[in-house]
N, C-alpha and C positions, 0 to 999 in steps of 0.2 A: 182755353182761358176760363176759370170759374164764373162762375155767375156773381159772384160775390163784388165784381168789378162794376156790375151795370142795377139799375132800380132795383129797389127791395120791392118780391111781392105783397098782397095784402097780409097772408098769414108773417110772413117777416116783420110788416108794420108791428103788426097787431102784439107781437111776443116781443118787440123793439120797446112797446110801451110801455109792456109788464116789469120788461129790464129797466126801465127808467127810472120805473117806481120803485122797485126793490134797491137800484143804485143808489137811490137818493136817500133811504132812508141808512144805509151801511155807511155812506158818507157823513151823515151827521154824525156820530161820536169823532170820525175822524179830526171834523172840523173841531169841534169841542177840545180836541187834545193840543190840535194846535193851537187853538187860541191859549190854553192851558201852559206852555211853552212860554209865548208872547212876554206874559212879564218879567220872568228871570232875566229873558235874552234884552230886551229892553233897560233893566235893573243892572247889567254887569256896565254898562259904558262904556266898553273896550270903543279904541280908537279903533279906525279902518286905515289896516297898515297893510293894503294891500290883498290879503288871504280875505275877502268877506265871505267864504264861506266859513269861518271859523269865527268871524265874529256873531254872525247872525242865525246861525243851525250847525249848533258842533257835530261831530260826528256821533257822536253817542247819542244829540237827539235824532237824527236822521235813522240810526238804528231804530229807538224806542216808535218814530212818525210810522216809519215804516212794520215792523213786526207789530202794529195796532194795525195798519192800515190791511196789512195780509188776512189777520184774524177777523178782519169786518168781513174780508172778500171770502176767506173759508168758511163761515158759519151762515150769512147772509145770500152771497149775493148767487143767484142761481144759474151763471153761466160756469159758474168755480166748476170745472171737468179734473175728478179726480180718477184720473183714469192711468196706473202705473207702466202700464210701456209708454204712452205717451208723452206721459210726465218725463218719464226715466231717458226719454230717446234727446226730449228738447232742455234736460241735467245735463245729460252726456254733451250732446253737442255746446253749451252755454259755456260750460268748465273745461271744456277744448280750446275756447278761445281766452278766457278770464286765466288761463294758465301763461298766458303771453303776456298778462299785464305788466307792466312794472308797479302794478299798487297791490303787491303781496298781502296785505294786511286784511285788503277788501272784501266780506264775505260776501258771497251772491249766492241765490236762490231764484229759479225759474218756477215756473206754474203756467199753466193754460187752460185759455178760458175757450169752453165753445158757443163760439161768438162768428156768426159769416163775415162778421165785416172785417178789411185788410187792415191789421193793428196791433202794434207791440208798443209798450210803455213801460218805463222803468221810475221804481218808487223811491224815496231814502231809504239808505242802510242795503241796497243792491238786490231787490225782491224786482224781479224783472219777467213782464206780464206779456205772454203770447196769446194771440187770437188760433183758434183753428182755422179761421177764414185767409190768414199771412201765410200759414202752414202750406195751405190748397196752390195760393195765388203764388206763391214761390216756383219758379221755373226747374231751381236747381238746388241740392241742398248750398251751393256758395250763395245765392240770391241769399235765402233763408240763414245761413251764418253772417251775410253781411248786414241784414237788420240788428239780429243780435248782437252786434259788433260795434253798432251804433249806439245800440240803446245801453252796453257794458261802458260804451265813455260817457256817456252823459253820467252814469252813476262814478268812475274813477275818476271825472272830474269835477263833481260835484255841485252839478248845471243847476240843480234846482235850488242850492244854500246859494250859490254866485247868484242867481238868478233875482231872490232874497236880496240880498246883499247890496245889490249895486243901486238899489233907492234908498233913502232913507231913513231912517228910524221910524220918523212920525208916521209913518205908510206900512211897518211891518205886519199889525192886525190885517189891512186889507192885503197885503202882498201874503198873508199866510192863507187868506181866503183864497187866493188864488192858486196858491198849491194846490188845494184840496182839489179846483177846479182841472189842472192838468192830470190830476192823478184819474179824476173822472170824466175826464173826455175820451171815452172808450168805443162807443159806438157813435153816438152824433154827439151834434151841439146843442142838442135841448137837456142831456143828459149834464153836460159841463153845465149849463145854464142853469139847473133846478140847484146844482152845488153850492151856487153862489150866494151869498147872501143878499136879504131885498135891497134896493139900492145903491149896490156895489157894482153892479153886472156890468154897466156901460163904461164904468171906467175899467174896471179887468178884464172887460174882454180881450182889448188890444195887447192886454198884457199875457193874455192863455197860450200864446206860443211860447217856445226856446227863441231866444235870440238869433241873430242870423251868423253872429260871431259864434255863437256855445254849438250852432249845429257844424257848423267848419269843422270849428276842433272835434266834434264826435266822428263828422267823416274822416278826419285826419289821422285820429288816435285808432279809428274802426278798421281804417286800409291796414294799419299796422299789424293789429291784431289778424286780420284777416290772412295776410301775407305771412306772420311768423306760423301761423298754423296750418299753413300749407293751403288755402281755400283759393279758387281763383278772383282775384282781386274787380277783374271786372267786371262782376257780377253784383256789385255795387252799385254803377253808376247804368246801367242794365237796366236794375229793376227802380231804381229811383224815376229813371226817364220814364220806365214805364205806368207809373204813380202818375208822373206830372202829365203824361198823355191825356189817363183816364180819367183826372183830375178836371182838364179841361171837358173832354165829351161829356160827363156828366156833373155841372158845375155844383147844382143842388142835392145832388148824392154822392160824392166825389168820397175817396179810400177816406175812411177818418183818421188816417195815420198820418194825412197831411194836415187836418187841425191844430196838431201841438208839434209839426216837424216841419214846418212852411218850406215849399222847393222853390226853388229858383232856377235860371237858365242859369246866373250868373256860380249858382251853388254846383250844380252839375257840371260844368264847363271847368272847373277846381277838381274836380274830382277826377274828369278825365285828362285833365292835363298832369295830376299827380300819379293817376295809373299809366301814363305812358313813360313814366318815367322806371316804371317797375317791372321785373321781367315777367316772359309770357309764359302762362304755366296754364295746362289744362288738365280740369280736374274731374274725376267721375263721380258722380254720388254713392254715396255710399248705399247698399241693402236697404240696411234702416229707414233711413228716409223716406225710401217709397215706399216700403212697408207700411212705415206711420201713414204715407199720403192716401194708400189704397184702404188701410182699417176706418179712415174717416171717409171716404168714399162709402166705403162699404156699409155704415152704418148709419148712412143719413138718408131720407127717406122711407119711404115702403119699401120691404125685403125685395119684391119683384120687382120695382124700378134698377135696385142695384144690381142682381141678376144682369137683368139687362142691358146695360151699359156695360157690365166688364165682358159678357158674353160679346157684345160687338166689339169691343176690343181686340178680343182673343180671334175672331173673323175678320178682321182687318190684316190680320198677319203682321202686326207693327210691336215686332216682339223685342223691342228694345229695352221695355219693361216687363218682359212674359212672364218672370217671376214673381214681380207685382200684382201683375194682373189675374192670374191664377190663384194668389192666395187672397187678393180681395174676392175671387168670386168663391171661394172657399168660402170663406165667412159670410160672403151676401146670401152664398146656399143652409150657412149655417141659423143666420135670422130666418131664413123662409121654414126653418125644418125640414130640407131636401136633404138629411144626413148622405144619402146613396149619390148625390149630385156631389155632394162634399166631400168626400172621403176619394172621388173621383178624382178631384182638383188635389188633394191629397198626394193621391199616386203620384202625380204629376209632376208635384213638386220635388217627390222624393227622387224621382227619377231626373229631374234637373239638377238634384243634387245641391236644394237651397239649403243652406244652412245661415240659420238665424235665431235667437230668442224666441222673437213672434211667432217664429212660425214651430214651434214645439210646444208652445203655450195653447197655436190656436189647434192642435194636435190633440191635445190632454181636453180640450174643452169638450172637443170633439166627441172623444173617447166618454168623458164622463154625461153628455147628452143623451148618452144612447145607453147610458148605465151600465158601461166596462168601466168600472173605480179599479180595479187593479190594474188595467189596461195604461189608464188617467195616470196614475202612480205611479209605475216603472217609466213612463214619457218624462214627468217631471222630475223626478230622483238622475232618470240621464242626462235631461238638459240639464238640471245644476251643476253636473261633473264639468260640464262642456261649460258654462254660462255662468260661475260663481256667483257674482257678482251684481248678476240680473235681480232689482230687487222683484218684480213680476212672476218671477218663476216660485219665490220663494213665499209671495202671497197665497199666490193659487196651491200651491202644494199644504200650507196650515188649513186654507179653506176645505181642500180635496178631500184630507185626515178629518176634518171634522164632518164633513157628510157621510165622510164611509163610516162614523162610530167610533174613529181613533183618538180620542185628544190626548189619550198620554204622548203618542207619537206627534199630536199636532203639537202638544206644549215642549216636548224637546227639541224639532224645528224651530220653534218659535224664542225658546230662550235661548237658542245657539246663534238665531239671528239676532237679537238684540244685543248679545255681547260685541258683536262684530259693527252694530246699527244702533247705539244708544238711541239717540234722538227719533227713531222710525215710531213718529206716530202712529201708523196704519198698523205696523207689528204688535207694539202697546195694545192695540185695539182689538189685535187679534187672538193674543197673551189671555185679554183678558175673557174672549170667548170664551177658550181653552179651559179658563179655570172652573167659568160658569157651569159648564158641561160633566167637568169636574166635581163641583159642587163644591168648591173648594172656596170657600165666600168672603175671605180675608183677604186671601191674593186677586181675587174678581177688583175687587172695592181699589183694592193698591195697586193695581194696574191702571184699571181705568184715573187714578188720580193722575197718575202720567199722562196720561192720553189729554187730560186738562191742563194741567201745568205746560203741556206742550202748546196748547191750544192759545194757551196766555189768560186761560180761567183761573185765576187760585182760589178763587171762592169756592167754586166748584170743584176741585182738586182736594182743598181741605175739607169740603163735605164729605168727599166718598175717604179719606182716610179715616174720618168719624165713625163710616159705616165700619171700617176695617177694623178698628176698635169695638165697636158695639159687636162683631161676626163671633158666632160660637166657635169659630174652630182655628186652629195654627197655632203653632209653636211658640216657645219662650222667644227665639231669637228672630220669628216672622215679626211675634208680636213688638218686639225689641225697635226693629226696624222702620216698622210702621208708626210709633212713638219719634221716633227720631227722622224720619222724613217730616211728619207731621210738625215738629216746632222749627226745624229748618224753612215750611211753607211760611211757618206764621210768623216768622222772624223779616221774613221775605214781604210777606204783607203788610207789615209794620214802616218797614222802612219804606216801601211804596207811598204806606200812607202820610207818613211823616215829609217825604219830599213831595208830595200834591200840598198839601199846609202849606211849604215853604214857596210854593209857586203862585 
């Protein structure tokens, strides 16, 4: 069982408080938008004919609450782990179950935070936030699908606009306060608490959970999802009990996932009486997962701690995970610089015959640490045959091209993935290396404006098309385009600002 179940130590406090301070301060514009919200919704007087989420947080603002509320967590808040197999493994699996919804319409988007403490939260507009610490403390990848499953209904059914909804009018300003508050109850309750605004807290507090009705229907809607996608369903009510265990052993430190998801005996006792009504199905995790589980083992701590720990794994003979455990102590020899210890665990693998993403990534890493670049290169050029789709593979191979001296080859990877990957910020970003290297200072400037516009900066996005303009070099029809993205931002900004007036 992680540690992440029982007291934080001192250095945990102590970086708990950093995160406090940096949460609080990403949360204020939040709050600001919301309140910015407040009066239209206020202003329109629709009756409440039942849907209050539609009266009180349409779905459009849920989008706009949310895609601000992301951009505060990307730029600010310093547990944002942008780390792409992990991202890409806890996509993959999110979109395995959001593919079962019946709310086709619903866009979601995962991220993970490396955070110890056991915790996933879902934002408006379906931006839906994993801890590394859930990651760890998940038994099973179906444990770990069925949080996710949970926190997918609360956004399909739109817990936090109902949530909104079902007081008031005259209470919306402080009921919006209190979103902001569930949104930042991530690690403790001092972190919800600094959200709050002065003299609100005592009456919001009691309001900082989900209702005990909106988390039924999440377990309700989550078994479903959970079951159409093959996961084993009792791994739900599993790890929930297991929550509400450690919840009591440690009252004052308890998972903060119980903060804004309050359990009950009477909540769990629903849960397993609707899973006995469902058939029994057992399910194996998948590769991946333990993958992911062993890279973040691997990579916390001192290099020699992690060494050590998978090494007595691997002496225990409890090789249920031995592929796991081999290529986390690959990578734990990889942070020590034991290449010769690495390359061991290597073999090893290759001789078990894993096959996975990760582990041709951590292959090429391998390879270019010890300064075999061509070595690194034919690794990742094979794994994309095998791995299309992995966007990880196809990061490290534009970065691989630009260490070895290639950016014509990194910019052709890189525009081949973006036709296939519009929206790929991190490619954008890597585009726009390409051109720097290049020297090519009109497409530098117009890339990176992407990289902004994605970001939710248009100031900053119309700045660097400025530069693209002012750049001595590029063509009639580079320069064509860069004019014409440019008054499409400023169109886009306009109308931004015109609807802030109107609110």
């Amino acid at each position: 069982m992680p540690a992440a179940f029982g007291p934080a130590g001192g250095g945990t406090e102590e970086r708990n408080r950093y995160h406090t301070r940096m949460r609080n301060r990403l949360m204020a514009p939040l709050l600001l938008l919301l309140f910015w919200f407040a009066p239209a919704v206020l202003a329109n007087g629709l009756p409440d004919l039942g849907e209050a989420s539609q009266v009180y947080l349409t779905p459009a603002m849920e989008q706009r609450i949310g895609a601000q509320a992301m951009q505060e967590i990307r730029l600010h808040d310093p547990t944002y782990f942008d780390d792409p197999e992990i991202t890409g493994y806890i996509n993959q699996l999110g979109m395995r179950l959001v593919a079962q919804s019946d709310d086709a319409g619903q866009p979601f988007k995962f991220f993970v935070l490396k955070d110890p403490t056991i915790n996933a939260f879902a934002m408006p507009g379906g931006y839906v936030g994993v801890h590394t610490g859930l990651i760890l403390a998940a038994h099973s990848e179906s444990e770990l699908a069925s949080v996710l499953a949970h926190e997918i209904s609360h956004v399909t059914q739109h817990h936090m606009a109902r949530q909104l909804g079902i007081q008031s009018q005259a209470q919306l300003p402080m009921l919006l306060s209190m979103a902001v508050a569930i949104l930042a109850a991530r690690s403790n309750s001092d972190v919800s608490m600094g959200a709050m605004m002065a003299g609100q807290a005592g009456a919001m507090q009691h309001q900082l959970a989900y209702s005990r009705d909106f988390e039924r229907e999440a377990d309700r809607m989550g078994l479903k999802l959970l079951e159409r996608a093959g996961f084993d369903v009792r791994a739900m009510a599993t790890f929930f009990k297991r929550l509400q265990k450690n919840g009591r052993l440690y009252e004052n430190n308890a998972p903060s996932y119980l903060l804004t998801h309050p359990l009950t005996t009477e909540r769990i006792a629903d849960m397993e009486n609707r899973i006995a009504t469902m058939p029994y199905r057992q399910v194996a995790d998948s590769l991946d997962f333990q993958l992911v589980r062993a890279k973040l083992q691997a990579e916390e701590g001192p290099p020699g701690a992690a060494v050590a720990a998978f090494t007595a794994r691997l002496q225990a003979h409890k090789f249920g995970d031995e592929i796991a455990a081999r290529y986390g102590l690959a990578r734990a020899q990889l942070r020590a610089k034991n290449y010769a210890a690495a390359e061991l665990q290597m073999g090893e693998l290759r001789r078990l015959k894993a096959r996975s993403a990760m582990i041709e990534s951590l292959a090429a890493q391998l390879q270019m640490d010890q300064n075999d670049t061509d070595g690194a290169l034919k690794t990742l050029r094979a794994a994309q045959l095998l791995y299309p789709h992995e966007r990880a593979l196809a990061y490290a191979l534009v970065d691989d091209l630009l260490a070895a001296g290639q950016p014509q080859q990194a910019l052709r990877v890189a525009t081949s993935e973006l036709q296939n990957y519009p929206s790929d910020l991190r490619m954008h970003s890597l585009q726009a290396k390409t051109y720097a290297a290049l020297g090519k200072h009109l497409e530098q400037h117009r890339a990176l404006a992407e990289v902004y516009v994605l970001q939710g900066q248009l100031p900053a996005a119309i700045e660097q098309l400025h530069l693209a303009q002012r750049a001595d070099d590029g063509d009639f029809y580079a320069r064509s385009a860069v004019d014409s993205r440019l008054r499409e931002l400023k169109q886009r900004q306009a109308r931004e600002a015109k609807d802030a007036k109107q609110k």
